[in-house]
MIVO-114211 format. One line per field, with one value per residue: residue number from 1; residue in three letters; x, y, z of N, C-alpha, C, O, CB in turn. Coordinates in nm, 2 decimals, always signed. Each point is the difference from the previous one (the first is absolute). Glycine has a CB too. Layout:
<sites>
seq = (NUM; ...)
type = (ALA; ...)
n.u = (X; ...)
n.v = (Y; ...)
n.w = (Z; ...)
ca.u = (X; ...)
ca.v = (Y; ...)
ca.w = (Z; ...)
c.u = (X; ...)
c.v = (Y; ...)
c.w = (Z; ...)
o.u = (X; ...)
o.v = (Y; ...)
o.w = (Z; ...)
cb.u = (X; ...)
cb.v = (Y; ...)
cb.w = (Z; ...)
</sites>
This chain:
<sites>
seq = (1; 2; 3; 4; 5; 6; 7; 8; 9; 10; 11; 12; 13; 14; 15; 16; 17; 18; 19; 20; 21; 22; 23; 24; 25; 26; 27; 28; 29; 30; 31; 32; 33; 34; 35; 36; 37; 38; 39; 40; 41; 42; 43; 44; 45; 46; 47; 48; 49; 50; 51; 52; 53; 54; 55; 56; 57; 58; 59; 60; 61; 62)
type = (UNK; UNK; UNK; UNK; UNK; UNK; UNK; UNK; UNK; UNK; UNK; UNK; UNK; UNK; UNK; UNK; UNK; UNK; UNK; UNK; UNK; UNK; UNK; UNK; UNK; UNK; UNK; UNK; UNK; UNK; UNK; UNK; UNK; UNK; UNK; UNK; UNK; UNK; UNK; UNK; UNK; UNK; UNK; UNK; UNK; UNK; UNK; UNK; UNK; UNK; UNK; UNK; UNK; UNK; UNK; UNK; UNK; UNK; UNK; UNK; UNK; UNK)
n.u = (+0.43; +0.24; -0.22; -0.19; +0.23; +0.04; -0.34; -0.06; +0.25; -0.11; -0.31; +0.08; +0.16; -0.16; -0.14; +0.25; -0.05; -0.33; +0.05; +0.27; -0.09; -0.22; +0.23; +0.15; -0.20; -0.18; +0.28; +0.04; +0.00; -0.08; +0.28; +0.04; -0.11; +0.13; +0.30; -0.16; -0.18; +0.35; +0.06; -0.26; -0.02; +0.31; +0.03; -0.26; +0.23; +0.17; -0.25; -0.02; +0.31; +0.03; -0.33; +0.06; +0.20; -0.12; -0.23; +0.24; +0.15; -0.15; -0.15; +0.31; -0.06; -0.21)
n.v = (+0.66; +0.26; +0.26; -0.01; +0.05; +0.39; +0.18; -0.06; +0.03; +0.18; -0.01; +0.02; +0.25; +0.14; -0.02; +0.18; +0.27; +0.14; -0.06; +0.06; +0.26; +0.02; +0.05; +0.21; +0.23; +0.01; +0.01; +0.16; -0.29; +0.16; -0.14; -0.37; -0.06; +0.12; -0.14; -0.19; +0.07; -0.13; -0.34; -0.14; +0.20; -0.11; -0.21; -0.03; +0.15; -0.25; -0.21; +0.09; -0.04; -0.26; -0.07; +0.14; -0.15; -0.27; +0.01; +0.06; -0.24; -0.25; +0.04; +0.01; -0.34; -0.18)
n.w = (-3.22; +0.00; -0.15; +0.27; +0.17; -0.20; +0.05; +0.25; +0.09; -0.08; +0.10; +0.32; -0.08; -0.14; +0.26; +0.12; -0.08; +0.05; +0.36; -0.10; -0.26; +0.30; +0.17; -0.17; -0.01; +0.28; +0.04; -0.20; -0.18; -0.27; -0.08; +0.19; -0.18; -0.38; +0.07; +0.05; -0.24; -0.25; +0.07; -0.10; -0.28; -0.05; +0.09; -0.14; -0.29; +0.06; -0.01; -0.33; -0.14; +0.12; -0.03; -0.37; -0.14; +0.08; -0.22; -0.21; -0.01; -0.07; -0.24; -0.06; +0.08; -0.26)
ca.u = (-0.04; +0.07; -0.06; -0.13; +0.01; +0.10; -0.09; -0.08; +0.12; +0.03; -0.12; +0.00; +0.05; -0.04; -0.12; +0.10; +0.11; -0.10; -0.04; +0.07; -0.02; -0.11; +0.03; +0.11; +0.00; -0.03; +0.11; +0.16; +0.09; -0.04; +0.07; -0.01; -0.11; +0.02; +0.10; +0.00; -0.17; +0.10; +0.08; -0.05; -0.08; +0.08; +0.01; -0.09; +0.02; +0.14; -0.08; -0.09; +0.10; +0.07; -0.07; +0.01; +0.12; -0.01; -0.10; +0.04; +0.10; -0.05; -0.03; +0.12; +0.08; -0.14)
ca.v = (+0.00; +0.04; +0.13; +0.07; +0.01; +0.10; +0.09; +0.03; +0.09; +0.16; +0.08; -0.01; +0.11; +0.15; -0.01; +0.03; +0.13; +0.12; +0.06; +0.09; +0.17; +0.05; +0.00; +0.13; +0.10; +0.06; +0.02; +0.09; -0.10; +0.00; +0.00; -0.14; -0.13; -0.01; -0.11; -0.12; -0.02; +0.00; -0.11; -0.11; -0.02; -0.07; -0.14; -0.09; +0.01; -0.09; -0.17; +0.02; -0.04; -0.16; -0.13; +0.04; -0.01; -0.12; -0.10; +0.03; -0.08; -0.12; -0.07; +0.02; -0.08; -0.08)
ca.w = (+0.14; +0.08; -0.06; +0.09; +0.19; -0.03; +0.00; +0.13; +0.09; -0.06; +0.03; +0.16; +0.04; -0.08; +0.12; +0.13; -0.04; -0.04; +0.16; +0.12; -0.04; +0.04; +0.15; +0.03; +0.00; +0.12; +0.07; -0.10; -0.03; -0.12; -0.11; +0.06; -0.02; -0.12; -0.02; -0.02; -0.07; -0.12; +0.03; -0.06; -0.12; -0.06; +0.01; -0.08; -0.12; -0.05; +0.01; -0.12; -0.14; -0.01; -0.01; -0.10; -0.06; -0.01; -0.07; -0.09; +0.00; +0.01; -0.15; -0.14; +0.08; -0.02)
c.u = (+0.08; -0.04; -0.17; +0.01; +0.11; -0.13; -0.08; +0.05; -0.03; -0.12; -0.06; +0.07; +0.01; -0.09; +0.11; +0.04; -0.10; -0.05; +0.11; +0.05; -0.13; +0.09; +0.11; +0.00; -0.11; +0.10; +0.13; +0.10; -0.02; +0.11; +0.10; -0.07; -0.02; +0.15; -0.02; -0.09; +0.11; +0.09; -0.09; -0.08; +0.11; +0.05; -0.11; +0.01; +0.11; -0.04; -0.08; +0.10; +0.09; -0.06; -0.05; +0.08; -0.01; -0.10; +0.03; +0.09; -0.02; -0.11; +0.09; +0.05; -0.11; +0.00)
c.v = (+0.10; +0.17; +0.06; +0.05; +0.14; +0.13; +0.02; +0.03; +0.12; +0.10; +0.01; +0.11; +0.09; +0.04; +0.07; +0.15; +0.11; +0.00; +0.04; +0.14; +0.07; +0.05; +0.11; +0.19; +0.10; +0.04; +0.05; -0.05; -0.03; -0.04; -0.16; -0.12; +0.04; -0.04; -0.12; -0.06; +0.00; -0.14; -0.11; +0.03; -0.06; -0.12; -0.11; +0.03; -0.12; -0.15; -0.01; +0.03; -0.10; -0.09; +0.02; -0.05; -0.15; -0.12; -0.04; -0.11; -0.23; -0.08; +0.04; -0.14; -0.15; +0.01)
c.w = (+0.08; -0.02; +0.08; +0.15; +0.00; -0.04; +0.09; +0.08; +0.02; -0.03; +0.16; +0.05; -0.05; +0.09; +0.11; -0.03; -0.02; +0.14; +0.02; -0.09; +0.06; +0.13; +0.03; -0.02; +0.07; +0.09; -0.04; -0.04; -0.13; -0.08; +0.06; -0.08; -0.15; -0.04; +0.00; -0.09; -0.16; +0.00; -0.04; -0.12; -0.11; -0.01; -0.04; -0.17; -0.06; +0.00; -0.12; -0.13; +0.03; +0.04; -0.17; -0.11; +0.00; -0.09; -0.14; -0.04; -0.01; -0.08; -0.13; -0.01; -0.09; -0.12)
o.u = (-0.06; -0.02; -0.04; -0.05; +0.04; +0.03; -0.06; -0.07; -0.05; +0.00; -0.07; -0.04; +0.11; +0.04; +0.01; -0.06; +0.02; -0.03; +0.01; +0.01; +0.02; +0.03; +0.00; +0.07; -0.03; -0.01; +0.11; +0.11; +0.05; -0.04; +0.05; +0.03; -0.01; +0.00; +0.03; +0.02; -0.01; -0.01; +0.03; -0.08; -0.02; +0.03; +0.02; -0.02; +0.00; +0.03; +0.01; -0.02; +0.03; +0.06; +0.00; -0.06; -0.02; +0.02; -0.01; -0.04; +0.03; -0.01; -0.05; +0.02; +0.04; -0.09)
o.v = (+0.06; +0.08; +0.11; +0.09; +0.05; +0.11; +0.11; +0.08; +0.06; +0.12; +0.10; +0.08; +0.06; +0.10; +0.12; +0.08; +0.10; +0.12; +0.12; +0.10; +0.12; +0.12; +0.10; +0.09; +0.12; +0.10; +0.01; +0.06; -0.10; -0.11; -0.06; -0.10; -0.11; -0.08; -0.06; -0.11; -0.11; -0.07; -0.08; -0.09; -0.09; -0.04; -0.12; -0.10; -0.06; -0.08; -0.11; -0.04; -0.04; -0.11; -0.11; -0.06; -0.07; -0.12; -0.10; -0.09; -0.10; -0.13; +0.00; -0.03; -0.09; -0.05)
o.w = (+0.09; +0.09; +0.03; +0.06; +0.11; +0.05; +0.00; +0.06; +0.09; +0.00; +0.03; +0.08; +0.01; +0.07; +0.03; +0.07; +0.07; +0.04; +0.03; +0.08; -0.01; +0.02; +0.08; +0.05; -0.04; +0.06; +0.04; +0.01; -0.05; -0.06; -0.09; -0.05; -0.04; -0.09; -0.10; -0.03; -0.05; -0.10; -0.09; -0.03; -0.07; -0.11; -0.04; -0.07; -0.11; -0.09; -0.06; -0.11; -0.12; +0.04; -0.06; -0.10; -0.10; -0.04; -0.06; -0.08; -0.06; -0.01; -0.12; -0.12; -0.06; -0.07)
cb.u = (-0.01; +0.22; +0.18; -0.07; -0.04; +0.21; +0.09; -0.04; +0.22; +0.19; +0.02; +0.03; -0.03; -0.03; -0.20; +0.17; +0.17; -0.05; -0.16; +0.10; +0.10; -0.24; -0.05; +0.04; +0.16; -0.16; -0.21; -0.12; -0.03; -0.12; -0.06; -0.03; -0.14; -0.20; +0.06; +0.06; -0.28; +0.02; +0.11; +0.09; -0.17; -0.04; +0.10; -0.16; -0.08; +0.15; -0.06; -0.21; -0.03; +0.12; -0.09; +0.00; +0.16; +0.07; -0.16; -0.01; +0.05; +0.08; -0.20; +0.08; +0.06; -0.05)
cb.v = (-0.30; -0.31; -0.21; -0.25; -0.39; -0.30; -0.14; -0.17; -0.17; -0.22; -0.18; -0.32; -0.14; -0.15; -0.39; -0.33; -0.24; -0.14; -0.26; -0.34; -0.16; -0.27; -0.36; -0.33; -0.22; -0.19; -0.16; +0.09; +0.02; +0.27; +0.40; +0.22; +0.07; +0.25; +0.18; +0.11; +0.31; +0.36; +0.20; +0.00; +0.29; +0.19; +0.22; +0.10; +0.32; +0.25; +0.10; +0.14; +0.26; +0.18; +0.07; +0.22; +0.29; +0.23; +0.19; +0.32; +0.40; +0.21; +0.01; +0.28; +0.29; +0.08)
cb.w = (-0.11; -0.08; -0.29; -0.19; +0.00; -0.17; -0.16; -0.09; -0.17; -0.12; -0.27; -0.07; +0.06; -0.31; -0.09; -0.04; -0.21; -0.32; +0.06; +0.08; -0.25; -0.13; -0.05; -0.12; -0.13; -0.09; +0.05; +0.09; +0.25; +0.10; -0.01; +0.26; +0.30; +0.07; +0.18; +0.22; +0.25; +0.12; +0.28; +0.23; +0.13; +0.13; +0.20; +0.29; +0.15; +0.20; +0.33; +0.27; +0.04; +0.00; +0.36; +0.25; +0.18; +0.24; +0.20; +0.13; +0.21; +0.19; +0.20; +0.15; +0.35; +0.25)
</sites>
């Protein structure tokens, strides 16, 4: 459950972030806002390998 409300968050803020790269790079903030658009992909990559690891683990355990 805690894995879905974690995927719709991070998909909410992708949405967020690809507008606001639209937005910025009308105003010339481009490499800003792909900073931050990188920050959270990675952070959803890292949530997706240690829920991963964790599943892993947890049927070894079982």
């Amino acid at each position: 459950m805690l894995s879905i409300f974690i995927l719709v968050v991070s998909t909410i803020a992708l949405i967020y972030f690809l507008a606001q790269l639209v937005k910025a790079k009308k105003q010339g903030r481009l490499m800003q806002t792909l900073r931050d658009l990188l920050i959270i992909f990675l952070a959803i990559c890292m949530t997706a390998a240690i829920f991963y690891i964790g599943f892993r683990v947890f049927r070894v355990f079982l």
